[in-house]
N, CA, C and O atoms as CSV, one atom per row, in Angstrom:
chain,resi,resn,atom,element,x,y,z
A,1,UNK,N,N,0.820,-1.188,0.000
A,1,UNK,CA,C,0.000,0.000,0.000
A,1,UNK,C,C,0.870,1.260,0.000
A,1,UNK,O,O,2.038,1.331,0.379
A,2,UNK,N,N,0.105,2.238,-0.488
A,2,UNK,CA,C,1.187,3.601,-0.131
A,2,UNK,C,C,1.718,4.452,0.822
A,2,UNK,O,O,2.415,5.421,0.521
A,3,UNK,N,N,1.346,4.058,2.281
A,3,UNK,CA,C,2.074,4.412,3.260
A,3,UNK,C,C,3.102,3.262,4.122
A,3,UNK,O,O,3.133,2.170,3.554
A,4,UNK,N,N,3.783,3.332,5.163
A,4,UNK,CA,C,4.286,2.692,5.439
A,4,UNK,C,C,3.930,2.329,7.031
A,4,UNK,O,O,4.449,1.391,7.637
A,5,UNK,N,N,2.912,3.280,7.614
A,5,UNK,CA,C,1.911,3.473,8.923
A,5,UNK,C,C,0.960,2.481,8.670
A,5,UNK,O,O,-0.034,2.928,8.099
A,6,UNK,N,N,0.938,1.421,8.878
A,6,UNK,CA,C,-0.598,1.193,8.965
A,6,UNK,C,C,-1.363,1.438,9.543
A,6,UNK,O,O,-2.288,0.628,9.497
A,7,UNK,N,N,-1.568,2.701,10.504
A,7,UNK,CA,C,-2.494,3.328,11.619
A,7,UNK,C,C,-2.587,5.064,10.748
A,7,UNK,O,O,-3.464,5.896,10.981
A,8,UNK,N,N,-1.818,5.180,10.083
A,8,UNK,CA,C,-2.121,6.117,8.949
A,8,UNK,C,C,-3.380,6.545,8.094
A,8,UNK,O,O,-3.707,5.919,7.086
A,9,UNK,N,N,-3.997,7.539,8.510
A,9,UNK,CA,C,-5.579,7.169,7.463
A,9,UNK,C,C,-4.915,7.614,5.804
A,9,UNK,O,O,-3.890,8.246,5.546
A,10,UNK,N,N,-5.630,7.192,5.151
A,10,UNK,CA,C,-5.167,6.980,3.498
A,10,UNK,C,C,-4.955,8.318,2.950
A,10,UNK,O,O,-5.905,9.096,3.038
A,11,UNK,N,N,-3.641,8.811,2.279
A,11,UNK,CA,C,-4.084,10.033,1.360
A,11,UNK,C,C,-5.075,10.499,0.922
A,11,UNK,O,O,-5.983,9.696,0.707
A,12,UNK,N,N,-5.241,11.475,0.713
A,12,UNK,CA,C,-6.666,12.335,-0.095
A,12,UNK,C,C,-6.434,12.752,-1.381
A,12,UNK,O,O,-6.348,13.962,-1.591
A,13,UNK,N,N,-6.295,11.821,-2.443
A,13,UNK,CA,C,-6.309,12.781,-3.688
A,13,UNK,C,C,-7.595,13.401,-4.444
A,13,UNK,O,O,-8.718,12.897,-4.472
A,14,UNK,N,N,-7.154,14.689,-5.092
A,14,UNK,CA,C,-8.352,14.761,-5.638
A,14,UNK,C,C,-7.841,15.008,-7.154
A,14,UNK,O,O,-6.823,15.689,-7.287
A,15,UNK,N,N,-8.636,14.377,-8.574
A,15,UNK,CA,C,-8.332,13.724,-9.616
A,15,UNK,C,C,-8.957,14.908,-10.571
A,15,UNK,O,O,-10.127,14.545,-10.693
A,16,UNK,N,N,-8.800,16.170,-11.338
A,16,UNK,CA,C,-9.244,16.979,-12.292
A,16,UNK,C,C,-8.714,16.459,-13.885
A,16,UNK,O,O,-7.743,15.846,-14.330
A,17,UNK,N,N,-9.833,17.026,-14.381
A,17,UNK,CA,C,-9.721,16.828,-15.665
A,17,UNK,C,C,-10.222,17.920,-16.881
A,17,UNK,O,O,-11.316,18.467,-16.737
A,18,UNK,N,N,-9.585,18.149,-17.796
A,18,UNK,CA,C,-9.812,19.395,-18.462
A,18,UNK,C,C,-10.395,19.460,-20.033
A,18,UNK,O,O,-9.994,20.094,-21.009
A,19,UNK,N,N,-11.680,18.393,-19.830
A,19,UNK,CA,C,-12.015,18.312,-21.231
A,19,UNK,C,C,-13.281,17.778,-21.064
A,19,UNK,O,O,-13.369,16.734,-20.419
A,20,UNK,N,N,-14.693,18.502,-21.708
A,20,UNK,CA,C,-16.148,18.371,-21.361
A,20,UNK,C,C,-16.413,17.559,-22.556
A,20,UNK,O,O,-17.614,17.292,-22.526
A,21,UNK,N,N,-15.982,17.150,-23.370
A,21,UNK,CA,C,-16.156,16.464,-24.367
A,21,UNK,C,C,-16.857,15.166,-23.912
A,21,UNK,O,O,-16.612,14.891,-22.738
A,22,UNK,N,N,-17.837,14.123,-24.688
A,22,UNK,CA,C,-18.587,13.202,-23.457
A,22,UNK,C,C,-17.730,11.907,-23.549
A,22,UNK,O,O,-17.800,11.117,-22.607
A,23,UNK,N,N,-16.781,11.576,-24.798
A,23,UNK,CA,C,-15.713,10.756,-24.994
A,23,UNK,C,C,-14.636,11.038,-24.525
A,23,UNK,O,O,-13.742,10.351,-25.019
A,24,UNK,N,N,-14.262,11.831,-23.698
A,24,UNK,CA,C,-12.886,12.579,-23.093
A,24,UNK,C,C,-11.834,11.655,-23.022
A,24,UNK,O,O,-11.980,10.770,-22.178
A,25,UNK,N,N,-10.930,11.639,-23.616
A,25,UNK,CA,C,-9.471,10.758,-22.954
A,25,UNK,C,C,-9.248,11.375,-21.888
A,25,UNK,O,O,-8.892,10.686,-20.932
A,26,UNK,N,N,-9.375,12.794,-21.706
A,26,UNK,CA,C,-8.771,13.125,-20.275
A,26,UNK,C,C,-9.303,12.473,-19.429
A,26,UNK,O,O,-8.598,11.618,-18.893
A,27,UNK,N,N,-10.888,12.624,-18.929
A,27,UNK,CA,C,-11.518,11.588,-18.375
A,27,UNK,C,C,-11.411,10.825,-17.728
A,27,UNK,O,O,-11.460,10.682,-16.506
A,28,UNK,N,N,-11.116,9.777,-19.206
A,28,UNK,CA,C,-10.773,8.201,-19.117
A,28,UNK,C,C,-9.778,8.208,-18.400
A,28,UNK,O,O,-9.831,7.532,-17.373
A,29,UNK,N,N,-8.833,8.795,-18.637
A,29,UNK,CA,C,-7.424,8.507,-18.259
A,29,UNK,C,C,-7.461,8.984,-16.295
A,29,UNK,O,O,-6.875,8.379,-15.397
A,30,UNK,N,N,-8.344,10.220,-16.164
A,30,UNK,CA,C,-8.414,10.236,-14.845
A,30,UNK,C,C,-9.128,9.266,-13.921
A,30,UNK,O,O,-8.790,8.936,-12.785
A,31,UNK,N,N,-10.063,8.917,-14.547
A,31,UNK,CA,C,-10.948,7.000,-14.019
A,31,UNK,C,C,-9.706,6.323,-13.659
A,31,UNK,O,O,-9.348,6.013,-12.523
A,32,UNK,N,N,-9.076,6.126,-14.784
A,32,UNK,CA,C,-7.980,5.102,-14.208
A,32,UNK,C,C,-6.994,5.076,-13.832
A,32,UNK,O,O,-6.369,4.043,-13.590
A,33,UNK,N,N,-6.457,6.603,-13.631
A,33,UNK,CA,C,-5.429,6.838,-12.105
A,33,UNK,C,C,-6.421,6.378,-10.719
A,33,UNK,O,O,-6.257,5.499,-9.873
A,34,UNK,N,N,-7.553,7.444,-10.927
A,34,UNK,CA,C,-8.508,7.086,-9.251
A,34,UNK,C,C,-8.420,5.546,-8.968
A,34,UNK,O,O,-8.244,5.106,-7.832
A,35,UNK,N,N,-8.554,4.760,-10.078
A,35,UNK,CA,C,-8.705,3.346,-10.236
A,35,UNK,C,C,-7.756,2.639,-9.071
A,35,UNK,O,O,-7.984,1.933,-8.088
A,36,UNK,N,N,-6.438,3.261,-9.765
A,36,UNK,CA,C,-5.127,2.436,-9.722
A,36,UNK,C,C,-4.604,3.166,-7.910
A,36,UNK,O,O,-4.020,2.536,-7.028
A,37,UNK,N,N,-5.074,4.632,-7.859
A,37,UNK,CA,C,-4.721,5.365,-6.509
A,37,UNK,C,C,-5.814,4.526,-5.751
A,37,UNK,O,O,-5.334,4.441,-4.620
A,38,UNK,N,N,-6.710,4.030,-5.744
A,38,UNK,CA,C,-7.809,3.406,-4.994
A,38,UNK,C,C,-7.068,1.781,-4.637
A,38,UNK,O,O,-6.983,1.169,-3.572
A,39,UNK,N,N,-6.729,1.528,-5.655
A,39,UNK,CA,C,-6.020,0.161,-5.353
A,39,UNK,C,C,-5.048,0.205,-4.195
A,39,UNK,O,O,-5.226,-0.383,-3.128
A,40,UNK,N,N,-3.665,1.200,-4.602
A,40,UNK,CA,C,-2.959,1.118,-3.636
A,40,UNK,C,C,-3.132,2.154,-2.044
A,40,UNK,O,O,-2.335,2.494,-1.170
A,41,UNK,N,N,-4.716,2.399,-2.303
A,41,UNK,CA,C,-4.844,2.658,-0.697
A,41,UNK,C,C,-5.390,4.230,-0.771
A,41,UNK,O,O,-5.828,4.637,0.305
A,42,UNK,N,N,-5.430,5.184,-1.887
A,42,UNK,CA,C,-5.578,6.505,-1.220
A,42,UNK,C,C,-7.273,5.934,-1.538
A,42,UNK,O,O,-7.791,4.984,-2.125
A,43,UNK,N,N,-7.866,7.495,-0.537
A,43,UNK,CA,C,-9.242,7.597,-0.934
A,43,UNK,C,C,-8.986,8.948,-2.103
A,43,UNK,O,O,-8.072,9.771,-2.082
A,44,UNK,N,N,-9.984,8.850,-2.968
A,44,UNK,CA,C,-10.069,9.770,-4.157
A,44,UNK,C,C,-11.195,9.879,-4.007
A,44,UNK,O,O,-11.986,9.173,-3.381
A,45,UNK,N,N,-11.486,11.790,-5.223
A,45,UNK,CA,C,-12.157,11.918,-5.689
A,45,UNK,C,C,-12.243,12.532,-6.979
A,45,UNK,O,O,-11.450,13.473,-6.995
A,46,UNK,N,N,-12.829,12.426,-8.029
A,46,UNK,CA,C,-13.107,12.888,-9.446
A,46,UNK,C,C,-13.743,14.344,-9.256
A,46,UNK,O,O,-14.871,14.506,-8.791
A,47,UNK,N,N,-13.096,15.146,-9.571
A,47,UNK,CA,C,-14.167,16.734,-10.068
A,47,UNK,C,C,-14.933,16.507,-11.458
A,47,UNK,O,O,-14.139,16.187,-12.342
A,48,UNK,N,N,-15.799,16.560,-11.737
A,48,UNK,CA,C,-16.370,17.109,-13.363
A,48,UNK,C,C,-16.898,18.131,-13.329
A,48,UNK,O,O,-17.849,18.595,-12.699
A,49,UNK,N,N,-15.980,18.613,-14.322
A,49,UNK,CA,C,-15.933,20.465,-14.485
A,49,UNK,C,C,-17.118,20.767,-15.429
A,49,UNK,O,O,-17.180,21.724,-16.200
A,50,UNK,N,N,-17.973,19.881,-15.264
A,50,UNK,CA,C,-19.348,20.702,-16.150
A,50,UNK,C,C,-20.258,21.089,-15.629
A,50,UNK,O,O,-20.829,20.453,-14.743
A,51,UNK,N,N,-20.629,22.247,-16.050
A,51,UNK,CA,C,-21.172,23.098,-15.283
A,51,UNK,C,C,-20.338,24.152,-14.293
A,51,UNK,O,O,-20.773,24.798,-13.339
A,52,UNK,N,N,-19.333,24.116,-14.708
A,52,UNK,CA,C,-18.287,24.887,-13.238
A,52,UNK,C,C,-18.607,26.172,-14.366
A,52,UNK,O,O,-18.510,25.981,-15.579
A,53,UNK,N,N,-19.056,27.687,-13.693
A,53,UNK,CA,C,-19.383,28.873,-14.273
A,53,UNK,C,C,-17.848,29.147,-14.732
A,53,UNK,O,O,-16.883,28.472,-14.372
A,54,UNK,N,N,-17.813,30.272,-15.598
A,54,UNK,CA,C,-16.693,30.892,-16.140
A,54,UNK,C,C,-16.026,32.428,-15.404
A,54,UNK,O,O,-16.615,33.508,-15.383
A,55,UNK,N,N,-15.019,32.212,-14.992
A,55,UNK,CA,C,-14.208,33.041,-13.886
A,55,UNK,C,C,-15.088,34.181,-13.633
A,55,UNK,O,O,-15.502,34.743,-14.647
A,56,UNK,N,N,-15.422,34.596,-12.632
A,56,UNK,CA,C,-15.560,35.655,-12.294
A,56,UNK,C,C,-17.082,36.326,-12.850
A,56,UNK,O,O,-17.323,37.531,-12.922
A,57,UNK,N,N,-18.021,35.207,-13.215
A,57,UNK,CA,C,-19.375,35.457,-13.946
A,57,UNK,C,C,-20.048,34.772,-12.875
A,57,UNK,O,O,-21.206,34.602,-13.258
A,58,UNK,N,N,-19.895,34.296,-11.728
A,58,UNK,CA,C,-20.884,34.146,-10.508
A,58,UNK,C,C,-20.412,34.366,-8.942
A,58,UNK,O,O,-19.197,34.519,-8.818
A,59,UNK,N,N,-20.963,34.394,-8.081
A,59,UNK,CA,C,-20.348,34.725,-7.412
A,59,UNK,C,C,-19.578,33.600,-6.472
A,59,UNK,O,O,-19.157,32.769,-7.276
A,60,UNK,N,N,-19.261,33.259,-5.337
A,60,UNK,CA,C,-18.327,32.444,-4.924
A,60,UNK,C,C,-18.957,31.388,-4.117
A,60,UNK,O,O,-18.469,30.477,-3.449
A,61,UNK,N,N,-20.447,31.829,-4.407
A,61,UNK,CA,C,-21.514,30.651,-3.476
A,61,UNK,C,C,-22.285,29.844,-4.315
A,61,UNK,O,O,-23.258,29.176,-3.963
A,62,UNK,N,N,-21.547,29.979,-6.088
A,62,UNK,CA,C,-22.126,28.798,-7.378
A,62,UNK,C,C,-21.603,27.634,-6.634
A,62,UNK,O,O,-20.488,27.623,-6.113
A,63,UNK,N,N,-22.593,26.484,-6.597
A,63,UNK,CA,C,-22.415,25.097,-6.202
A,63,UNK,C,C,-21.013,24.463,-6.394
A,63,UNK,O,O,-20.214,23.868,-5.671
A,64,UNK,N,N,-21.068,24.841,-7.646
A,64,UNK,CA,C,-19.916,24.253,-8.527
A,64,UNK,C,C,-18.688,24.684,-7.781
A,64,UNK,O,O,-18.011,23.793,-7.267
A,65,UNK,N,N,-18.234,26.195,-7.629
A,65,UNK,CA,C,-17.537,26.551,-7.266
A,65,UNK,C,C,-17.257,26.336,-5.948
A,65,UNK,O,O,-16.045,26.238,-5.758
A,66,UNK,N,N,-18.082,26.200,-4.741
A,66,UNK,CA,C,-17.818,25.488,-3.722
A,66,UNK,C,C,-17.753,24.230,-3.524
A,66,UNK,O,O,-17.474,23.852,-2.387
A,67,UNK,N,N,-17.980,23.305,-4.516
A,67,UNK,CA,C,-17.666,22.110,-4.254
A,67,UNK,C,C,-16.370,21.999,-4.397
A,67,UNK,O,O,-15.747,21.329,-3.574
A,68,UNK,N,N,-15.545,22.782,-5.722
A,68,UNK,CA,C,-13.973,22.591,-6.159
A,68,UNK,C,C,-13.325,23.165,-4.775
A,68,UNK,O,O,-12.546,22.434,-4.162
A,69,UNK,N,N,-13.586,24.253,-4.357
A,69,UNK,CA,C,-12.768,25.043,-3.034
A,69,UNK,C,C,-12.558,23.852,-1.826
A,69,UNK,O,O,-11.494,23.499,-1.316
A,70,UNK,N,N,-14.099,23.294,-1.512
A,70,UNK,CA,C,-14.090,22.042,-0.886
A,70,UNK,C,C,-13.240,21.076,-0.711
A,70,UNK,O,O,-12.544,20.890,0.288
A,71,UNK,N,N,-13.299,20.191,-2.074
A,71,UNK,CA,C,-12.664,19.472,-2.204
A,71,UNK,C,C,-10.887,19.344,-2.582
A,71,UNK,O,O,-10.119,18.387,-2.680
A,72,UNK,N,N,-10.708,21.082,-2.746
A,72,UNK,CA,C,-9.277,21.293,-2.937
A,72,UNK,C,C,-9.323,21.580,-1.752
A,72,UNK,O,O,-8.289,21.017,-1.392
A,73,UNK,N,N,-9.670,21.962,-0.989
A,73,UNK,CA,C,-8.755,22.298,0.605
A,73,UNK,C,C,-9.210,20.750,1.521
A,73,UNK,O,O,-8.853,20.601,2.689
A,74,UNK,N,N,-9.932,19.822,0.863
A,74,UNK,CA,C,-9.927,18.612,1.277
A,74,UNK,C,C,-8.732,17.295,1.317
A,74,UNK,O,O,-8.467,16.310,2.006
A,75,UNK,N,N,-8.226,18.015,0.078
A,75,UNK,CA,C,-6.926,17.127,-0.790
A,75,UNK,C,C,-5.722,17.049,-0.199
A,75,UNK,O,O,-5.380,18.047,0.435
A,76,UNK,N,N,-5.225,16.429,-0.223
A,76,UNK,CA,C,-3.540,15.955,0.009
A,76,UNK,C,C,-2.445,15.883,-1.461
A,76,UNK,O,O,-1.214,15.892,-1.456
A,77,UNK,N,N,-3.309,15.815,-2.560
A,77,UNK,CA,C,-2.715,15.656,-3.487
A,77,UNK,C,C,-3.646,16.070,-4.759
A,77,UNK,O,O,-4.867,15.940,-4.669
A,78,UNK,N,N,-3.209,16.432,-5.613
A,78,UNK,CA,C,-4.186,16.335,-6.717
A,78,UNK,C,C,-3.167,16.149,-8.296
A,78,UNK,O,O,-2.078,16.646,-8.584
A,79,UNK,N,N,-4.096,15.205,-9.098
A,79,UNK,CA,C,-3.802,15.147,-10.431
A,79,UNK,C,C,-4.659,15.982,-11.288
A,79,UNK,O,O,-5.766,16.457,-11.033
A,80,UNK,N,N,-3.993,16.066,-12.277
A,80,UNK,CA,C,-4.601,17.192,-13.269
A,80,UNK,C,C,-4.239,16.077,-14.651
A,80,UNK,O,O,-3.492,15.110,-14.798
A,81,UNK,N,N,-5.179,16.792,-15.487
A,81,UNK,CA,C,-5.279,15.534,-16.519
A,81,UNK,C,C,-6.141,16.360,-17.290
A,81,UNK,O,O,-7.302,16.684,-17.041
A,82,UNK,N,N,-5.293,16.709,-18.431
A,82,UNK,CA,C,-5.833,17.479,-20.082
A,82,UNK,C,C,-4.919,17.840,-20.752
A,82,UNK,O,O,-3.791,18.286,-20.544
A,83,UNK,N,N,-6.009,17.409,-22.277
A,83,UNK,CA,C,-5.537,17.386,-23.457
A,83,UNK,C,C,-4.552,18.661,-23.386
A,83,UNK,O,O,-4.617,19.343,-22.363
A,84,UNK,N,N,-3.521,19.084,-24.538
A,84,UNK,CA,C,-3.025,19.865,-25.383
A,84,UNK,C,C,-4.182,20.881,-26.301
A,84,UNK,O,O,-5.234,20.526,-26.831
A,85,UNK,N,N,-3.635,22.064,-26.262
A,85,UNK,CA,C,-4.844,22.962,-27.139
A,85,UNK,C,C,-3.443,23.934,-27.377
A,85,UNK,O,O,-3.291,24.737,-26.457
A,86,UNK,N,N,-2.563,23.991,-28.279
A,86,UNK,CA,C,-1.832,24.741,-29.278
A,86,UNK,C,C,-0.842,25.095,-28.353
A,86,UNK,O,O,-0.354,26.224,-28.301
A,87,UNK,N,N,-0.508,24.093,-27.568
A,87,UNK,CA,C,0.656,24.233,-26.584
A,87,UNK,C,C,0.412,24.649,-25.316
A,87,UNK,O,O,1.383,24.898,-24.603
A,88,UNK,N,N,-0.967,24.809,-24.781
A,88,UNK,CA,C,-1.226,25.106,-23.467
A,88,UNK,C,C,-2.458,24.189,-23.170
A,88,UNK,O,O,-2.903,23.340,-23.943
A,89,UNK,N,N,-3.135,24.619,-21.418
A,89,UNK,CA,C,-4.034,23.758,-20.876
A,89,UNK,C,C,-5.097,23.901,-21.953
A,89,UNK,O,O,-4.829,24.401,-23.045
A,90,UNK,N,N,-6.462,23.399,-21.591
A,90,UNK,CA,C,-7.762,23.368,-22.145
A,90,UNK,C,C,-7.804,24.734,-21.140
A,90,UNK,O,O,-7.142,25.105,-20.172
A,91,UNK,N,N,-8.908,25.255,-21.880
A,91,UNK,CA,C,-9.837,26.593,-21.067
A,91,UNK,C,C,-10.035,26.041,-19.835
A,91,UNK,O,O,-9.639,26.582,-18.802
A,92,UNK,N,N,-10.653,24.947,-19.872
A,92,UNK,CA,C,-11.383,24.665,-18.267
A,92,UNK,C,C,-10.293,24.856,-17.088
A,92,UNK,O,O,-10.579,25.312,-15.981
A,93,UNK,N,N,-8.925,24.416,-17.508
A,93,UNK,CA,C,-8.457,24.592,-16.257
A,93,UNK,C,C,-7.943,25.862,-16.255
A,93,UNK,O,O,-7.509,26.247,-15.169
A,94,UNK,N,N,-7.854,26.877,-17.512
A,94,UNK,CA,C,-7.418,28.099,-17.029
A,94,UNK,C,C,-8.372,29.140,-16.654
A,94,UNK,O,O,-8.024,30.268,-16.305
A,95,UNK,N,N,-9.451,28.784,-16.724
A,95,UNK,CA,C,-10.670,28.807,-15.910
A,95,UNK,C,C,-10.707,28.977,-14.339
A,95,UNK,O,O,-11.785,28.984,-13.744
């Protein structure tokens, strides 16, 4: 497993992804880190950024937006996971 405590409670990752597309490789590919981080012991969670409003067009009590604040000050770790768009992130995460 990934600690070496076994009285240790499990890492917290939390797993983003930067592509609303409904076939996403980013997605996919974040399913199966959580997959593989679940195996060796952390607890995870998946964000889906749909529906997350666009910067600064709601105010800081959109659902969406408190769930991400949430769950990032919940985290111990986080992966990020998106495509290429002409040499930088997708919008969503520069969002």
């Amino acid at each position: 497993m990934l600690g070496a405590d076994p009285v240790a409670p499990p890492p917290r990752i939390l797993l983003l992804y930067g592509s609303l597309r409904p076939q996403s490789y980013s997605r996919k590919l974040a399913l199966e880190a959580e997959r593989i981080l679940r195996h060796l012991g952390a607890e995870t969670r998946v964000f889906d950024p749909h529906g997350l409003p666009l910067l600064d067009s709601v105010g800081k009590d959109h659902p969406k937006v408190q769930q991400l604040r949430h769950w990032s000050q919940w985290s111990e770790g986080q992966v990020w996971v998106s495509p290429e768009r002409h040499g930088a992130i997708t919008g969503v995460f520069k969002n």
